[in-house]
C-alpha positions in Angstrom: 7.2 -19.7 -19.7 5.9 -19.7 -16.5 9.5 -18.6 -15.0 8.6 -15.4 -16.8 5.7 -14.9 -15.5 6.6 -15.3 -12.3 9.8 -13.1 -12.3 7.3 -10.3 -14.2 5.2 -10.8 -11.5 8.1 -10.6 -8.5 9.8 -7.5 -10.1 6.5 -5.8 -10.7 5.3 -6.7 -6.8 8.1 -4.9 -5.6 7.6 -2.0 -7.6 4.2 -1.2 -6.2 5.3 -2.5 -3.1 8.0 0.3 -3.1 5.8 2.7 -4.5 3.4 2.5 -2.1 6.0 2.8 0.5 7.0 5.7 -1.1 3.3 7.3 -1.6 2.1 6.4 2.1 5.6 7.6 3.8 5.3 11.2 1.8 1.9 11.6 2.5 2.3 10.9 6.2 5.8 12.6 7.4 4.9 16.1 6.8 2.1 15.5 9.1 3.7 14.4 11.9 5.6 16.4 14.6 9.2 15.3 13.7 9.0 16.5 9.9 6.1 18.8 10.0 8.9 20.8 7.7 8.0 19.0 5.0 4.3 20.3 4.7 5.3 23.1 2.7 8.0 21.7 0.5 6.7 20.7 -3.3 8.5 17.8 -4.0 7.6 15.8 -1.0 4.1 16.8 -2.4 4.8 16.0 -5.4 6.6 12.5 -4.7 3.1 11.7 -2.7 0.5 13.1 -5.9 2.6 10.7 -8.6 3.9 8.1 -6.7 0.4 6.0 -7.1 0.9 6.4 -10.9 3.4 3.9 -10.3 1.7 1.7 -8.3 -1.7 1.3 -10.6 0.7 -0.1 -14.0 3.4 -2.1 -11.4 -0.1 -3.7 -9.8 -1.9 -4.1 -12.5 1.2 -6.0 -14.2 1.9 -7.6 -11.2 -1.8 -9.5 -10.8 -1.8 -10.1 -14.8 1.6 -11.6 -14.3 0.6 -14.4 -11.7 -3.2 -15.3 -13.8 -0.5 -16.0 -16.6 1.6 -18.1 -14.2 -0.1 -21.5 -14.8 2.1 -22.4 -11.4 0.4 -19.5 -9.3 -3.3 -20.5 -10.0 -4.8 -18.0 -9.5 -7.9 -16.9 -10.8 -9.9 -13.7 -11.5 -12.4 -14.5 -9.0 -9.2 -14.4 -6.4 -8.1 -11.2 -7.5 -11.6 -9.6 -6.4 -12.6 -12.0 -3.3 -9.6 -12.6 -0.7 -9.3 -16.3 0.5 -10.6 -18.3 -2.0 -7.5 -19.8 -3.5 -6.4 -23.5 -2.8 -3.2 -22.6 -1.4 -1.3 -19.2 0.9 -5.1 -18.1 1.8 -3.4 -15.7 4.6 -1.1 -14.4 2.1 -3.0 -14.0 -1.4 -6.4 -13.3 0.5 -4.4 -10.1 2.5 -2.8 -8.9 -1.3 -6.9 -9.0 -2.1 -7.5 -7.0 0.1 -4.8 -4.4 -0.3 -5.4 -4.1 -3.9 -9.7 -3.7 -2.4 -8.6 -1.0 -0.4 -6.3 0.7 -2.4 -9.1 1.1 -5.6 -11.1 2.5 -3.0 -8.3 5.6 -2.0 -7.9 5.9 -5.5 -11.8 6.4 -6.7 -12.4 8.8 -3.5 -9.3 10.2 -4.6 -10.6 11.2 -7.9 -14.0 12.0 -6.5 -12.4 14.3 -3.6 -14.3 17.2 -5.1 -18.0 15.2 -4.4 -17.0 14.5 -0.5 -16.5 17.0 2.1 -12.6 16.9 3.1 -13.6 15.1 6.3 -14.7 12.4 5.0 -12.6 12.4 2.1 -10.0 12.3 4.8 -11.1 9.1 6.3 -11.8 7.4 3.2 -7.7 8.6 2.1 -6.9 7.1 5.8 -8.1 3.8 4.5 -4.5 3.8 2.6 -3.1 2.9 5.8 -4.7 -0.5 6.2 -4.2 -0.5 2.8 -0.1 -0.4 3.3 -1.0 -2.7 6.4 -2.3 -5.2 4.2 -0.2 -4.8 1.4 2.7 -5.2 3.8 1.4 -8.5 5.9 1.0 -10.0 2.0 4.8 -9.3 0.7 6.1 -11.0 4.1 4.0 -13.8 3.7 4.3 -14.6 0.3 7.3 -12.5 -1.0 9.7 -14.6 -2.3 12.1 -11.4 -2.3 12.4 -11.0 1.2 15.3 -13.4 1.5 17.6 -10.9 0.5 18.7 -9.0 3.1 18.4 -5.2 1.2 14.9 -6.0 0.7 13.9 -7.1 4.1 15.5 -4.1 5.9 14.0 -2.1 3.8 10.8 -3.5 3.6 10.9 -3.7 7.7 12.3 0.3 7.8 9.0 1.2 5.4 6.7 -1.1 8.0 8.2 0.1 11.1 8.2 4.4 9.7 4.8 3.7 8.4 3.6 2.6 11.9 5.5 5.2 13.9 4.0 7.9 12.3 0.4 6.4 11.5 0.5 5.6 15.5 1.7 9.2 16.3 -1.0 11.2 13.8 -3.6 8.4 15.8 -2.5 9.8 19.4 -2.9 13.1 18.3 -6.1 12.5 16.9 -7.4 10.4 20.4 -5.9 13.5 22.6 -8.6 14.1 25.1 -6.9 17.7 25.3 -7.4 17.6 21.3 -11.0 16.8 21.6 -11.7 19.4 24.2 -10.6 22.1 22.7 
């Protein structure tokens, strides 16, 4: 039995590992000098407003999964409080931590209307250390990531994530920016 749990809990890891790709990449792009042509276009919109109503259920299964998985051990206490478990502290502790983060995007993200959009905009920013974290954790404990699909891909999602969180970050420390 636990065999299933752990395969529910790889296929189900991957989907909100994808989906947050997918979420983070079209929320980002059309705000970036390359593919500012995207601001404007619905379905990238779109694609970034749903795609985290795929990663709540694949997460969600994903953690149940593995406190069924009497091989994981792991405990509800670990899926509040990173680096408690007996075993891949690094690992489980940074998938913590991305799951921490990523409740807190989603609760400002249904509050929006409560914050002023500047600092709803730096709590949604938090989604990037978020991915960060979410990201360190599948390469550290993804079992997936020995096939070859899935680690280029996983890498191209890291790598596009960074180029344009980096970029969005120089434009925002521009001293010329500021000035102005």
């Amino acid at each position: 039995m636990d065999l299933f749990f752990w395969e529910i809990a790889r296929a189900s890891g991957l989907a909100a590992y994808a989906a947050l790709c997918i979420s983070v990449l079209s929320g980002i792009a059309p705000r970036t000098q390359a593919l500012s042509f995207l601001a404007s276009n619905r379905a990238v919109r779109a694609l970034h407003d749903w795609s985290p109503w795929i990663v709540i259920p694949a997460a969600l299964v994903h953690i149940v999964a593995l406190l069924l998985d009497a091989t994981a051990r792991i405990g509800i206490l670990d899926v509040f409080v990173p680096f408690l478990t007996s075993y891949g502290q690094l690992a489980i502790g940074l998938g913590t931590i991305s799951l921490d983060l990523l409740v807190v995007v989603l609760v400002t993200t249904w509050l929006r209307r409560r914050f002023s959009n500047n600092a709803w905009q730096w709590w949604h920013r938090v989604s990037y250390l978020g991915f960060g974290t979410m990201f360190l954790h599948s390469m550290l404990s993804g079992t997936d990531l020995t096939s070859p699909v899935i680690a280029a891909l996983s890498w191209a999602a890291g790598i596009g994530i960074a180029y344009y969180a980096l970029e969005r970050l120089g434009k925002a420390l521009n001293p010329a920016r500021i000035r102005a």
